[in-house]
VEXNUVEX-495901 format. One record per residue: residue in three letters; residue number from 1; x, y, z of N, C-alpha, C in turn. Coordinates in nm, 4 decimals, padded with zeros to 6 digits. Example, Ala and Ser with C-alpha at 12.3 -4.5 7.8 and 13.67 -1.06 7.14 Angstrom:
<'ALA',1,<01.3190,-00.5690,00.7800>,<01.2300,-00.4500,00.7800>,<01.3200,-00.3300,00.7800>>
<'SER',2,<01.2850,-00.2250,00.7080>,<01.3670,-00.1060,00.7140>,<01.2900,00.0030,00.7870>>
***
This chain:
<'UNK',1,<05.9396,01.1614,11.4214>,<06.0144,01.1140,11.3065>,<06.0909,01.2325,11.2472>>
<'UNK',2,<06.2044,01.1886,11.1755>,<06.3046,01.2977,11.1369>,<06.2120,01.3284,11.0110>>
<'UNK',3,<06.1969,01.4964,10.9944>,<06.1460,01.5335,10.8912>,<06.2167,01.5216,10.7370>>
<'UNK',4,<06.2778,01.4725,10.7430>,<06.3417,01.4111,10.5837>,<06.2500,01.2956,10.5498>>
<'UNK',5,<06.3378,01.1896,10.6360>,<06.2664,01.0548,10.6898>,<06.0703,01.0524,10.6631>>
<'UNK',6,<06.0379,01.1818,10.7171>,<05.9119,01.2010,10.6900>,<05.8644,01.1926,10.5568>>
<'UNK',7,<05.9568,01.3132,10.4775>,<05.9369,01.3587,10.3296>,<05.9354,01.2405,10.2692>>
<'UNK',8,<06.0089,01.2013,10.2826>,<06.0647,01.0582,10.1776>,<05.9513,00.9422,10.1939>>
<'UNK',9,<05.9081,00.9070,10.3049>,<05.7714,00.8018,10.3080>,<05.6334,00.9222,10.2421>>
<'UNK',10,<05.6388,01.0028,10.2833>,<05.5406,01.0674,10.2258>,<05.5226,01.0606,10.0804>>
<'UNK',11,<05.6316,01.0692,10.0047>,<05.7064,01.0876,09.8397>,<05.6476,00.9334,09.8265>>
<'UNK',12,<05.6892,00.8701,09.8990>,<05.6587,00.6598,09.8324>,<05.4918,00.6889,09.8616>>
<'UNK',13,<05.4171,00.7240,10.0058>,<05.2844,00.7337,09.9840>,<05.2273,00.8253,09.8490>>
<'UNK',14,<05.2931,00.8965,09.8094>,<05.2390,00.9376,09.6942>,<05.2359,00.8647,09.5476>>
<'UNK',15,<05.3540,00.8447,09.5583>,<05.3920,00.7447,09.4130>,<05.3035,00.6080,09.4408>>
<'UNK',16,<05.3117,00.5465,09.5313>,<05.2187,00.4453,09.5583>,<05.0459,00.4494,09.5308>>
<'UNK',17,<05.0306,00.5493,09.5528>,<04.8676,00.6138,09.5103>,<04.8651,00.6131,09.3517>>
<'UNK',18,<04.9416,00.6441,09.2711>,<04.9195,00.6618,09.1784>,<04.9612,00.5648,09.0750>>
<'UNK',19,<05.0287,00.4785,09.1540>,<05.1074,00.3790,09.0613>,<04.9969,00.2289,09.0802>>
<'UNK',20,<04.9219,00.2340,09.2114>,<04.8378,00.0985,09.2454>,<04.7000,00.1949,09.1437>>
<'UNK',21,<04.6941,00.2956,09.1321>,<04.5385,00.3682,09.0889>,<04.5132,00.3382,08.9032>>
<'UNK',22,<04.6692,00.3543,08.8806>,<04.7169,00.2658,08.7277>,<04.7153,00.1590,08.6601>>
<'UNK',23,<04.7119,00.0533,08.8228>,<04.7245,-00.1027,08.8153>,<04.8200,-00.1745,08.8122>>
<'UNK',24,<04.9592,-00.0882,08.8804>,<05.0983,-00.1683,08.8786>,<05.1146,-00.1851,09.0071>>
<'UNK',25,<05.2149,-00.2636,08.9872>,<05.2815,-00.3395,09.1561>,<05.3538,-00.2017,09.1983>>
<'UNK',26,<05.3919,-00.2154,09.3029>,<05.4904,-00.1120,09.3791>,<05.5771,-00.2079,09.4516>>
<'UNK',27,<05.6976,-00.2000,09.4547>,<05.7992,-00.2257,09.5606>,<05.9057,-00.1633,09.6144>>
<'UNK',28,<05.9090,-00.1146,09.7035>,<05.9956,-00.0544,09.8170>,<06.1322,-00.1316,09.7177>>
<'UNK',29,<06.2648,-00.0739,09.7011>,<06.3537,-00.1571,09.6770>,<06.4348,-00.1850,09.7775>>
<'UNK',30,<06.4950,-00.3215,09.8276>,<06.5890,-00.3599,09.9192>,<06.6688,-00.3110,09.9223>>
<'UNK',31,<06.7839,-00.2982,10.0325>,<06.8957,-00.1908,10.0398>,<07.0036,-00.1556,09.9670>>
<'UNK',32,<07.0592,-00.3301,09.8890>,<07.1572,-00.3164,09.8307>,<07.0924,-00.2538,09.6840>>
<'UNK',33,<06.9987,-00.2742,09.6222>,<06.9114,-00.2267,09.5396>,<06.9302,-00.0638,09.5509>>
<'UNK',34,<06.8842,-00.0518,09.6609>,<06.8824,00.0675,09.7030>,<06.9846,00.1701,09.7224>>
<'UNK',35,<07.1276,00.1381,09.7281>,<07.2002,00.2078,09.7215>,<07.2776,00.2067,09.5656>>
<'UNK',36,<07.2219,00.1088,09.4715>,<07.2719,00.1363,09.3285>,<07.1279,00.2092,09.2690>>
<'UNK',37,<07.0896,00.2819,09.3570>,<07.0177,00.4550,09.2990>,<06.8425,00.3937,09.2195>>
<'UNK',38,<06.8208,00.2729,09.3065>,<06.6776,00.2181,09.2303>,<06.5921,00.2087,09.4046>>
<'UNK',39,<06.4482,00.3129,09.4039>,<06.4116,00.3234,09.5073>,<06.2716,00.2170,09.4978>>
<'UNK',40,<06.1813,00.2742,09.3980>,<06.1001,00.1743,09.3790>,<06.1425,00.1003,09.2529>>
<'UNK',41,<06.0304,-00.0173,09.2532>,<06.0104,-00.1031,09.1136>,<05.8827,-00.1019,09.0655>>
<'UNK',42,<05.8600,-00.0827,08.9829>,<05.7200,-00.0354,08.9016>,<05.6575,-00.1469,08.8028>>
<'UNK',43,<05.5857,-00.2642,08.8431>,<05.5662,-00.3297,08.7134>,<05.4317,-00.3931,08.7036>>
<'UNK',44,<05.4461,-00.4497,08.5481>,<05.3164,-00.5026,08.5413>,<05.2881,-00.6203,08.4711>>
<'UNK',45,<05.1810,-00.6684,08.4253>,<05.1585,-00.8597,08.3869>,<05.1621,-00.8390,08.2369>>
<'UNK',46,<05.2294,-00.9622,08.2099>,<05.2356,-00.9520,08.0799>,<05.1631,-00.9810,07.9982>>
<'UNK',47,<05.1010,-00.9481,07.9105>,<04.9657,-00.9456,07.7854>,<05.0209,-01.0300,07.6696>>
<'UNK',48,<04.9297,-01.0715,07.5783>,<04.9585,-01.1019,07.4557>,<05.0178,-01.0206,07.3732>>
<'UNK',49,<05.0318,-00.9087,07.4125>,<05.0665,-00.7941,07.3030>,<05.2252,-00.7563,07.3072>>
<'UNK',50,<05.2577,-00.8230,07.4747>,<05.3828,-00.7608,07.5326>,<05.5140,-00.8778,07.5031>>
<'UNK',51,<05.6231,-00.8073,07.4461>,<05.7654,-00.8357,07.4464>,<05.7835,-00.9000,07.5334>>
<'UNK',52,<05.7572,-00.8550,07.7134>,<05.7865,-00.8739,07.7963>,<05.7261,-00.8065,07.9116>>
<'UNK',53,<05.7257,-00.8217,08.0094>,<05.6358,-00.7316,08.1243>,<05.6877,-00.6361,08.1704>>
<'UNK',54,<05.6235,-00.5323,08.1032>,<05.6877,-00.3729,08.1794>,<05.7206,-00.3881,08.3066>>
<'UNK',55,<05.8341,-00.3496,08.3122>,<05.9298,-00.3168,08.4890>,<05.9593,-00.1910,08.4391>>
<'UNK',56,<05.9749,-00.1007,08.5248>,<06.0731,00.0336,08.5809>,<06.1048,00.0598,08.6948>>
<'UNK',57,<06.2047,00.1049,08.6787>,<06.2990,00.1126,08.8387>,<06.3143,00.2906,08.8071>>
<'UNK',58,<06.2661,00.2897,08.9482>,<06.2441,00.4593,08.9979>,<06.3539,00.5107,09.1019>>
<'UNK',59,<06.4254,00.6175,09.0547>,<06.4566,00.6965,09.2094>,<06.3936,00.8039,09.2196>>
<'UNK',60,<06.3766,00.8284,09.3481>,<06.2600,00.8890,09.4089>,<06.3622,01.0372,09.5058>>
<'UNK',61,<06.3037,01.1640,09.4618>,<06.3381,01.2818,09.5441>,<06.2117,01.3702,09.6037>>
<'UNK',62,<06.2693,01.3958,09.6971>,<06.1502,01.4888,09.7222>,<06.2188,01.6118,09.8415>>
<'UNK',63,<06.1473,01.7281,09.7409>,<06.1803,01.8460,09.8262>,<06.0464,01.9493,09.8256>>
<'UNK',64,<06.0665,02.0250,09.9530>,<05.9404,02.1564,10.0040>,<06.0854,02.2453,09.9495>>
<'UNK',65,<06.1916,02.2773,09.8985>,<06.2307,02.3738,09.8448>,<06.1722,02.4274,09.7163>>
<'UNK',66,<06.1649,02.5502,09.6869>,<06.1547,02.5955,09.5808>,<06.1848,02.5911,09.4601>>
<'UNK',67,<06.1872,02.5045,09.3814>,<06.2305,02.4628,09.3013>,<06.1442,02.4930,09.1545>>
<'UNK',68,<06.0376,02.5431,09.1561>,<05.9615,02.5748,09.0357>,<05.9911,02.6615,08.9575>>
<'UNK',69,<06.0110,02.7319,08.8336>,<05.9885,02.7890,08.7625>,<05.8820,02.8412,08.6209>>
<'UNK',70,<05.8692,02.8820,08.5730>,<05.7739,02.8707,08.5040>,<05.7379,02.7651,08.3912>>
<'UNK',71,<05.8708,02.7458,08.3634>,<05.8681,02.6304,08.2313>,<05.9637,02.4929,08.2725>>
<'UNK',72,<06.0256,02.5163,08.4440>,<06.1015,02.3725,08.4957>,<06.0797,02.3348,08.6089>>
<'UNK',73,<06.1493,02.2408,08.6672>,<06.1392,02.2135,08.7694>,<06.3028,02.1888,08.7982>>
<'UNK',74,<06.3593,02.3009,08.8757>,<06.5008,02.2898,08.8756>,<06.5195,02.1439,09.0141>>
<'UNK',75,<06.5799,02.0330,09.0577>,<06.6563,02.0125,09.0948>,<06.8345,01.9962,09.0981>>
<'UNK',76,<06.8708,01.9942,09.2023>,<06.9750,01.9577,09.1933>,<07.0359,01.8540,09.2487>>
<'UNK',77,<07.0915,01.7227,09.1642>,<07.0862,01.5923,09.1968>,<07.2355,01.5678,09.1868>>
<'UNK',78,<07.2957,01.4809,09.2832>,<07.4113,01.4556,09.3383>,<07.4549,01.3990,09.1925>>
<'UNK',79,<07.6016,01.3892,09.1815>,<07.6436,01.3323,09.0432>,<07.6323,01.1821,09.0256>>
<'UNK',80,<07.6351,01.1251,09.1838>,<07.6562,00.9517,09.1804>,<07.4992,00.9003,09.1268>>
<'UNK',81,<07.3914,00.9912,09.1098>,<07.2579,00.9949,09.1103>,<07.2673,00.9773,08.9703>>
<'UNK',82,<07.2837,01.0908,08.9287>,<07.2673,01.1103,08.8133>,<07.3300,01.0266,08.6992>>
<'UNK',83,<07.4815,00.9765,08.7298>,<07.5949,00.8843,08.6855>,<07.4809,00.7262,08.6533>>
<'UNK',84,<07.4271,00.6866,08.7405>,<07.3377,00.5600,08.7625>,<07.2195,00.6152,08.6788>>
<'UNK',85,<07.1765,00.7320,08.6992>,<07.0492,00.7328,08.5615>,<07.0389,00.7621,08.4102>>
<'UNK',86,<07.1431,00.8051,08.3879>,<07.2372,00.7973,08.2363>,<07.2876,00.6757,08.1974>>
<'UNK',87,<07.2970,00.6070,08.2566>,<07.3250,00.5126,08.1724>,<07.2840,00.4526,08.0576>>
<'UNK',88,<07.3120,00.4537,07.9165>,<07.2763,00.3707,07.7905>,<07.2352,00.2181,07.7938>>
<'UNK',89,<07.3028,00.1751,07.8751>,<07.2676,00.0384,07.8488>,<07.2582,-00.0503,08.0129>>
<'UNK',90,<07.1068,-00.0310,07.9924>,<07.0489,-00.1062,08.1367>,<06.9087,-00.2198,08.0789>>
<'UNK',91,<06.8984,-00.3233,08.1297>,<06.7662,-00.3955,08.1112>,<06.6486,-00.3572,08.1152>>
<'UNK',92,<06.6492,-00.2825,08.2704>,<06.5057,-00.1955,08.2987>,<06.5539,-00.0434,08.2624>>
<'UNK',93,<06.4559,00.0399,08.2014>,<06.4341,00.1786,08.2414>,<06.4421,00.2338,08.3580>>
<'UNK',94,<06.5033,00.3610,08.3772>,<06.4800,00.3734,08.4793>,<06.4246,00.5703,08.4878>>
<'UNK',95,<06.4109,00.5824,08.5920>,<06.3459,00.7617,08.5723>,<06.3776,00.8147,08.7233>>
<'UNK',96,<06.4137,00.9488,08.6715>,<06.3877,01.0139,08.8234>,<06.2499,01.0934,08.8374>>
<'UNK',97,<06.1851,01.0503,08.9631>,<06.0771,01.1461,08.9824>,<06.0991,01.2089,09.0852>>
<'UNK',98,<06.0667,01.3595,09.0645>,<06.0705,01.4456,09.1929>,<05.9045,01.5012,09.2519>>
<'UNK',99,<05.8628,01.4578,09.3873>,<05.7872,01.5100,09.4620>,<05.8101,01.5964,09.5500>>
<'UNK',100,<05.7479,01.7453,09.5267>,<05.7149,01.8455,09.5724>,<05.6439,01.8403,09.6635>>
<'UNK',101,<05.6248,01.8373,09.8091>,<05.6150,01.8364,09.8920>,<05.5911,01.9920,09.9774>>
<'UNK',102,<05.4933,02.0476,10.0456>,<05.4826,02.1981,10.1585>,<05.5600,02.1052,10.2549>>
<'UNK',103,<05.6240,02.3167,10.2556>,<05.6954,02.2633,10.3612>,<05.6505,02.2241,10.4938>>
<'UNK',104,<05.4813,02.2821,10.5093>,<05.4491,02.2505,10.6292>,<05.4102,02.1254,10.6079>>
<'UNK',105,<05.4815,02.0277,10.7010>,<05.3751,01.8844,10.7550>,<05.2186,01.8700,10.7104>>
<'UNK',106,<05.1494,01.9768,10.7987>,<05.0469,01.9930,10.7973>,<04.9432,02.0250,10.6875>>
<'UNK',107,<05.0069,02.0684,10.5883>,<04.9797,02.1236,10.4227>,<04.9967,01.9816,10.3604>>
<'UNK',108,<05.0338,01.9122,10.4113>,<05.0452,01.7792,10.2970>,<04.9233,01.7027,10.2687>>
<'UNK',109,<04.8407,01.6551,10.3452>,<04.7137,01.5955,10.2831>,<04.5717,01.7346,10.3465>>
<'UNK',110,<04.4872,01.7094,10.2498>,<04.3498,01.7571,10.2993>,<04.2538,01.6121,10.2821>>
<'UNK',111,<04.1903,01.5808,10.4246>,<04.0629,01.5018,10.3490>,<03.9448,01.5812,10.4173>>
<'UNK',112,<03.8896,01.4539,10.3578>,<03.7189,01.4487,10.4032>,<03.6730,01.3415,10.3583>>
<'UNK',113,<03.5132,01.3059,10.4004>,<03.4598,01.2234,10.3625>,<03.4552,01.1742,10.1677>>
<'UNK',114,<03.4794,01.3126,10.1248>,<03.4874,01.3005,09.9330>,<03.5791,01.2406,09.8890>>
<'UNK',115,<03.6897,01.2689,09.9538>,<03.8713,01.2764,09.8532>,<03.9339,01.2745,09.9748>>
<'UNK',116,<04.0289,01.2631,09.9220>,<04.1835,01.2339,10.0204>,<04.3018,01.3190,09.8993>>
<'UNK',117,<04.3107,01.4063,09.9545>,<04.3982,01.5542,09.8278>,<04.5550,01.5059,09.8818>>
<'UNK',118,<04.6280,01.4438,09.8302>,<04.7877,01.4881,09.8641>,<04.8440,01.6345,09.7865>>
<'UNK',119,<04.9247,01.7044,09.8642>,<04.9702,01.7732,09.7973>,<05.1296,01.7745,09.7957>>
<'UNK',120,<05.2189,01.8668,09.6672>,<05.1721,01.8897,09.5620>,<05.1620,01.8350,09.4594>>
<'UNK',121,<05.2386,01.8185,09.4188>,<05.3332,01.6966,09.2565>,<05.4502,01.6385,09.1815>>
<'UNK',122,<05.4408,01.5282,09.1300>,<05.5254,01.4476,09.1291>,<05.5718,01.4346,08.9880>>
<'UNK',123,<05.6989,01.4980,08.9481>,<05.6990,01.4975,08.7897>,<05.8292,01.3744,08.7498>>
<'UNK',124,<05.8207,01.3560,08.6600>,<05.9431,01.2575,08.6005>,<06.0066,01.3409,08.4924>>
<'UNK',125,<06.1392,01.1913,08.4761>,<06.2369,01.2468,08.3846>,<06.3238,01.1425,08.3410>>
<'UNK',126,<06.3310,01.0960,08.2095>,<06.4446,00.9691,08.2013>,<06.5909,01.0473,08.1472>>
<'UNK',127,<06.6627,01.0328,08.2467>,<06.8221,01.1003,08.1911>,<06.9154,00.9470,08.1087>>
<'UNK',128,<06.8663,00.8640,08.1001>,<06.9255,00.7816,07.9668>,<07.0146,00.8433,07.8646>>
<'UNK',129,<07.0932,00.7750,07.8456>,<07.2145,00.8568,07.7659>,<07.2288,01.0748,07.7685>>
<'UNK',130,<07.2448,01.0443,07.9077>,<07.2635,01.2146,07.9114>,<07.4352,01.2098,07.8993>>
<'UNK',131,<07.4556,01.3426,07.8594>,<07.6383,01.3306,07.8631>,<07.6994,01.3387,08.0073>>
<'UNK',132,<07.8174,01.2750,07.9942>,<07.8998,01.3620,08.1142>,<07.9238,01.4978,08.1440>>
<'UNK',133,<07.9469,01.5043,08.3101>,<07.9337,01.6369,08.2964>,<08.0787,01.6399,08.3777>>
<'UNK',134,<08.1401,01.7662,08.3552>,<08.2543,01.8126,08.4574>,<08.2376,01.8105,08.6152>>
<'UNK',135,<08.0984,01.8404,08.6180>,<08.0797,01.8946,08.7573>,<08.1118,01.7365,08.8508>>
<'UNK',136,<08.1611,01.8454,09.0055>,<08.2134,01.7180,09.0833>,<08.1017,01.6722,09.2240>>
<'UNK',137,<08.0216,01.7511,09.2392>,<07.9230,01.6853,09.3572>,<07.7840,01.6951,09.3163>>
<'UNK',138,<07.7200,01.7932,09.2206>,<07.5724,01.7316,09.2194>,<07.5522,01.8706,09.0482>>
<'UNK',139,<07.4640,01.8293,08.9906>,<07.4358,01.8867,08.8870>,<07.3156,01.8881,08.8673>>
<'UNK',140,<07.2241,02.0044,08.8062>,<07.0822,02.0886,08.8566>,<07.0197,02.0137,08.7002>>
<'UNK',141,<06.9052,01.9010,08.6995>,<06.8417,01.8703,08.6613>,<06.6946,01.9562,08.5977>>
<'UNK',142,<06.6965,01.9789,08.4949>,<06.5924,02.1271,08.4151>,<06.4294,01.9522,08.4070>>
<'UNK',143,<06.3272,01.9779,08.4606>,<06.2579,01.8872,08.4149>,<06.1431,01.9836,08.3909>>
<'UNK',144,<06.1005,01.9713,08.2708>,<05.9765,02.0164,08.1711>,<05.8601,02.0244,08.2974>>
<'UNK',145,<05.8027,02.1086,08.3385>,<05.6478,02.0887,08.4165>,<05.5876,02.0073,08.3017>>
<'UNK',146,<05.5527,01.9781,08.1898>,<05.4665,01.9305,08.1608>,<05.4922,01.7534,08.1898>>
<'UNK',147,<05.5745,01.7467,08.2619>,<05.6242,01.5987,08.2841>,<05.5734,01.5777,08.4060>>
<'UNK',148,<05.4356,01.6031,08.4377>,<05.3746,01.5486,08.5838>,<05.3072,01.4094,08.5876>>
<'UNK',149,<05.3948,01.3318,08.7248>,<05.3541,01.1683,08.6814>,<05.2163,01.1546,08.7126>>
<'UNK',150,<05.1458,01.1308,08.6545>,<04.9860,01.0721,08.6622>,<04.9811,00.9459,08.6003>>
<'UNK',151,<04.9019,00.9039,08.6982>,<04.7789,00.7618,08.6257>,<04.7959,00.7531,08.4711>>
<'UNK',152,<04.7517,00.8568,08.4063>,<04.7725,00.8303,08.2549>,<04.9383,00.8184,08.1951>>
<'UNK',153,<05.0349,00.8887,08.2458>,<05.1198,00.9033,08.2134>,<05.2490,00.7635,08.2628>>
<'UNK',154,<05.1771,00.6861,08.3458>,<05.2351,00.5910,08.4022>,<05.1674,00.5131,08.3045>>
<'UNK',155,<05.0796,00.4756,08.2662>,<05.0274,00.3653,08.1381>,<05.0420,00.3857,08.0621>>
<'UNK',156,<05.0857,00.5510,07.9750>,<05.1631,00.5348,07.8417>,<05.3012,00.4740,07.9103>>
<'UNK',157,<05.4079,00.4878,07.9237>,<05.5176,00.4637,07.9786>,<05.5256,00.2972,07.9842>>
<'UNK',158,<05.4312,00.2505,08.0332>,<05.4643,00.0855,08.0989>,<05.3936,00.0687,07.9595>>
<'UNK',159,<05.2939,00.1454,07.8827>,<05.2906,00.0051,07.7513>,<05.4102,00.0208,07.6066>>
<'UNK',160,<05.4852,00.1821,07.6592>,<05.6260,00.2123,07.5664>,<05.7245,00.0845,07.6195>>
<'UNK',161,<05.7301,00.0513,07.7334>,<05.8500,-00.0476,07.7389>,<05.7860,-00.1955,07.7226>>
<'UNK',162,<05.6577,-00.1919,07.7080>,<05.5871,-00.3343,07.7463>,<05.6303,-00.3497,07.5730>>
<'UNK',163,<05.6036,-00.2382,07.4830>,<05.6456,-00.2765,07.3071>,<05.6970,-00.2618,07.2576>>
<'UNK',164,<05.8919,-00.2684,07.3767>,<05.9601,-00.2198,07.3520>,<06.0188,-00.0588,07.2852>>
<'UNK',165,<05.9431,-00.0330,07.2957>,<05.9981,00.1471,07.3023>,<06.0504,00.2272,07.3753>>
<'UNK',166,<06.1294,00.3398,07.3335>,<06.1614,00.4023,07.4261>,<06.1041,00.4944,07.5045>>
<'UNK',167,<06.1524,00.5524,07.6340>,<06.0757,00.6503,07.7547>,<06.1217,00.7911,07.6587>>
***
């Protein structure tokens, strides 16, 4: 398998671990879906408490480049990417998450009989009303390390949109 191709199912096996470990649906998004910049769909049942049933629509990156710093997580995301996740006025939320990925193949899971370890991590970011930018092919996304998607951080999130609030 082409090692991109690799990265990228690896990135959905990850988000998928953590998003079924939360208690939400996961769906692969269909193609045409898929090329207006929504990779998964993230949702969940609706409660007595809820407006409506949390959905989020995810695009999904993943790189073994270096991208860490001490206080970010630099990517750099194509503008047509970014254009589709700024947007002000959409139904669903939507977020970019980036999974960090070794570059070796082989560095990506450890098990054993205890645990099943993916490595490394998967942080988010909602660019919702970000400004335009000049730039013409891709512009370097600053995301907070403290924005790593976890289990907990996926159930604050789905009960902010489940009561209508914002990400």
């Amino acid at each position: 398998m082409d090692l991109n191709i690799q990265k990228e199912e690896f990135s959905y096996a990850y988000l998928y671990a953590v998003i079924s470990a939360a208690g939400y649906s996961f769906q692969k998004s269909s193609r045409p879906t898929d090329v207006g910049g929504i990779d998964i769909i993230i949702s969940g049942i609706e409660t007595e408490y809820s407006l409506y049933p949390p959905r989020l629509e995810i695009q999904v990156k993943s790189t073994s480049t270096d991208v860490v710093s001490e206080e970010f997580i630099r990517y750099p995301l194509k503008l047509k990417n970014y254009n589709e996740l700024r947007k002000s006025k959409t139904l669903t939320p939507r977020l970019l998450i980036v999974v960090l990925i070794p570059e070796n193949p082989d560095s990506w899971i450890q098990q054993s009989e205890a645990e099943l370890c993916l490595r490394h991590c998967a942080y988010w970011m909602s660019l919702q009303g970000m400004p335009e930018t000049p730039n013409t092919d891709n512009i370097t996304i600053y995301i907070p390390r403290q924005k790593i998607f976890t289990v907990d951080t996926l159930k604050t999130l789905m009960q902010r949109i489940e009561t209508g609030g914002a990400l």
